[in-house]
Every structure is written in structure tokens, then in C-alpha cells.
C-alpha positions in Angstrom: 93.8 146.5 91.6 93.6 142.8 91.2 97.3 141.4 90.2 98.7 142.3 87.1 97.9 138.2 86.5 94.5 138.0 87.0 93.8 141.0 84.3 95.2 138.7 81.7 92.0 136.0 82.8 89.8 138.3 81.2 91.4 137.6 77.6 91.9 134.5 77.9 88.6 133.1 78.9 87.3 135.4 75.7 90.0 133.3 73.3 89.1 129.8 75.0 84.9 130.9 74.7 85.2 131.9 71.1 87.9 128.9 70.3 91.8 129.2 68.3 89.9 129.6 64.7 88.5 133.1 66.0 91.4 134.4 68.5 94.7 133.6 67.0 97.5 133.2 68.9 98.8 136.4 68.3 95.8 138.4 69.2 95.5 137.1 72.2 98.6 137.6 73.1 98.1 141.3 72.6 94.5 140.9 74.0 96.8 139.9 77.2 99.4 142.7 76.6 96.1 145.3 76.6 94.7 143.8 79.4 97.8 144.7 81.7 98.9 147.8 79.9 97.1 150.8 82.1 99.1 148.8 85.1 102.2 150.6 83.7 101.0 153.9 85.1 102.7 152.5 88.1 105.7 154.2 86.6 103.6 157.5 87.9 105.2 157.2 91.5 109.1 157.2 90.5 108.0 160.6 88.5 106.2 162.2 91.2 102.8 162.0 89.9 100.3 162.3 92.7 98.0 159.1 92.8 94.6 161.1 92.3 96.5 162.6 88.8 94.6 162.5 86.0 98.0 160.8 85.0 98.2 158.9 88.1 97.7 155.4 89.1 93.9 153.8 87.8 93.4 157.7 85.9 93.7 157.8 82.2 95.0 155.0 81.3 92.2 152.8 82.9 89.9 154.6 81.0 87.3 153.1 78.3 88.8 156.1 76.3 92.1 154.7 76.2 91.1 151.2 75.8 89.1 152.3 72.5 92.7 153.7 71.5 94.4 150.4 71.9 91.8 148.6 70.0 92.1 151.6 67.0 96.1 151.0 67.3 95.8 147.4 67.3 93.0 147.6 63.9 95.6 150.1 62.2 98.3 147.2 62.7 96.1 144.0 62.3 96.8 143.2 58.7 100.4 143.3 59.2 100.2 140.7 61.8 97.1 139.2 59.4 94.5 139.4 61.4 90.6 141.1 61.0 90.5 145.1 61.6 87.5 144.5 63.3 88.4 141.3 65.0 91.8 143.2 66.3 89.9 146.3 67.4 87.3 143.9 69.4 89.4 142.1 71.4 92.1 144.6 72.2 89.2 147.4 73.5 87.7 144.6 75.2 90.7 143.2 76.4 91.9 146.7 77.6 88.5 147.8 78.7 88.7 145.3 81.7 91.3 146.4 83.2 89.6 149.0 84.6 86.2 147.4 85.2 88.5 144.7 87.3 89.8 147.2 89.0 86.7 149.4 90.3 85.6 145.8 91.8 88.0 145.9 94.2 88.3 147.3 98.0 90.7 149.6 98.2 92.4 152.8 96.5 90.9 155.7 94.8 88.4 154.6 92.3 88.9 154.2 88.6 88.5 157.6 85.8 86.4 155.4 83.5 85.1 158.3 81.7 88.7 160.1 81.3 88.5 162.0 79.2 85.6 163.9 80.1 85.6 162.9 83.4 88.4 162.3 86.4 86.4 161.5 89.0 87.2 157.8 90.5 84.8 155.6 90.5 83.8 151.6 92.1 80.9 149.3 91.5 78.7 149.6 94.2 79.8 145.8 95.4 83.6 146.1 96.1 83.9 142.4 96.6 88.1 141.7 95.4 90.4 142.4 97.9 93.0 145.0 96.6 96.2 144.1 95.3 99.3 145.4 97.2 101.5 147.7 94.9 105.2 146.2 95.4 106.1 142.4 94.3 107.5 141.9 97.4 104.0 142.3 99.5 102.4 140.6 96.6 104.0 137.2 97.4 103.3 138.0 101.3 100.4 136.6 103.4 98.4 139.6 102.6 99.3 138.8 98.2 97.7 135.3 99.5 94.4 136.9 100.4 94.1 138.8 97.3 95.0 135.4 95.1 91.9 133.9 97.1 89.9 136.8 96.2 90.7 136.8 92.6 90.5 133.4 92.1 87.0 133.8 93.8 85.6 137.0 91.8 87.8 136.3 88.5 89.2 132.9 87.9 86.4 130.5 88.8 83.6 132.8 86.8 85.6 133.7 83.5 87.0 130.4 82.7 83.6 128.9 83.4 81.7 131.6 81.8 84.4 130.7 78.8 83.7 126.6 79.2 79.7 127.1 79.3 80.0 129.3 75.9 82.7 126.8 74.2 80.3 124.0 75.2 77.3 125.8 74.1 78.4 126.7 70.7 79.9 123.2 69.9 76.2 121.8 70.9 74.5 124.8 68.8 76.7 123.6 65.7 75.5 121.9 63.0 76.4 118.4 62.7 79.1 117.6 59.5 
């Protein structure tokens, strides 16, 4: 998995792309809350959940399944927190949805159930180019944690936030002059 940081890049570049007017401060902030969410099946080891569990770490909850879920939950709550159902449902899925697409880039583990539900097999892009992200915090801020922060910064990083600067720019040229 890339760090639990780097999943949060994926919401952000989306809310500096489409600008503060369309992603509110409070939906991205659950946009980032989504995007690290399926990490908390981490909590799988202290309860003796095998790894290739259906409930195990990278199973259900990195699924497109589950993110659809969040993005329903976070529709059925959006106008108390006044925001769009649709605009809520978007970004959350989205949000969510990358977590596990993030994940099945990277070199190591057991895949990703992307089709939990219906399907528990693990699966990776064919290019496995992120270097894996070490479980415990304490190996995360090791040499090895380095590597992967090289890797992500690489892979992630550099190509949403530019990705998200090339839109921003692109739109504000596309605008109509006031």
C-alpha cells in the first residue's frame, strides 16, 4: 500500500483541479477521510483475520463496492453538512475508489478484491511501479519508509498535483472573460 498520506493526494489534487467553489472544505475533508478509510482494515491482524480474508487487509474494504457505499452514505448526509447529493456522492466514491487503485500499483502484498463483492480474488495493474509501504509506523519512518516516500512522490505526488494544476489552469483559460 502506498502510505496512509499519499492516499489523501488523490482528493486533494481533485479539490485544487475543480477549485474551493466546487469542493468545499468540508467535502474534502471527508473526500480525505474516504480516501484512507479501507486502511483501517489494518485492525484485521489484532483480530486474527488472515491477510487473504475476504475481511482482511486490501479485501472488502478496498473494494469499488465499498467505495460506492461511502459515496451513498456520504449523499444520504450531504444536506445536513449542506452540500450537493450528487456532488457528495462523487467525490467520496471517487475519493474512496482510489484507495484501492493506489494500492494495486504497488510491489508487494496480495493484490487488491476490487470486485468484492462478487469477487475475492487480489488483483495488480500489470505495471507494479510504487514500492510498497511497510505496515508498522515505526518501519515507515526507516530507510526502507524513505524508499517508498521516493516512490510515491514519483508515481503519486508529482502527477496528481500537476494533473490538478494543468486542469485549474486550463479551465481558468477556458472561462469566459467578465
Amino acid at each position: 500500500m502506498p502510505t496512509i498520506i499519499t492516499h489523501a493526494v488523490v482528493p486533494i489534487a481533485m479539490a485544487l483541479a475543480l477549485g474551493q467553489r466546487r469542493v468545499e472544505p468540508r467535502l474534502l475533508a471527508l473526500g480525505v477521510v474516504a480516501s484512507m478509510l479501507p486502511d483501517a482494515d489494518v485492525l484485521a491482524f489484532r483480530l486474527n483475520i488472515a491477510y487473504a480474508h475476504q475481511l482482511g487487509h486490501r479485501g472488502a474494504s478496498h473494494s469499488l463496492f465499498i467505495a460506492f457505499l461511502l459515496g451513498v452514505l456520504g449523499a444520504v448526509f450531504a444536506s445536513r453538512l449542506g452540500l450537493s447529493r450528487l456532488k457528495a456522492f462523487a467525490f467520496i466514491a471517487l475519493s474512496a475508489a482510489s484507495h484501492g487503485l493506489l494500492d494495486m500499483l504497488t510491489n508487494g502484498d496480495l493484490g487488491v478484491a476490487l470486485w468484492w463483492p462478487w469477487s475475492n480474488k487480489r488483483l495488480f495493474f500489470p505495471c507494479t511501479v510504487m514500492e510498497v509501504s511497510p505496515l508498522s509506523l515505526r518501519r515507515v519512518f526507516s530507510p526502507a519508509g524513505w524508499s517508498v516516500f521516493r516512490s510515491e512522490l514519483i508515481w503519486v505526488w508529482v502527477p496528481a498535483l500537476g494533473l490538478a494544476v494543468l486542469v485549474r489552469q486550463l479551465g481558468r483559460n477556458a472561462a469566459p472573460a467578465h
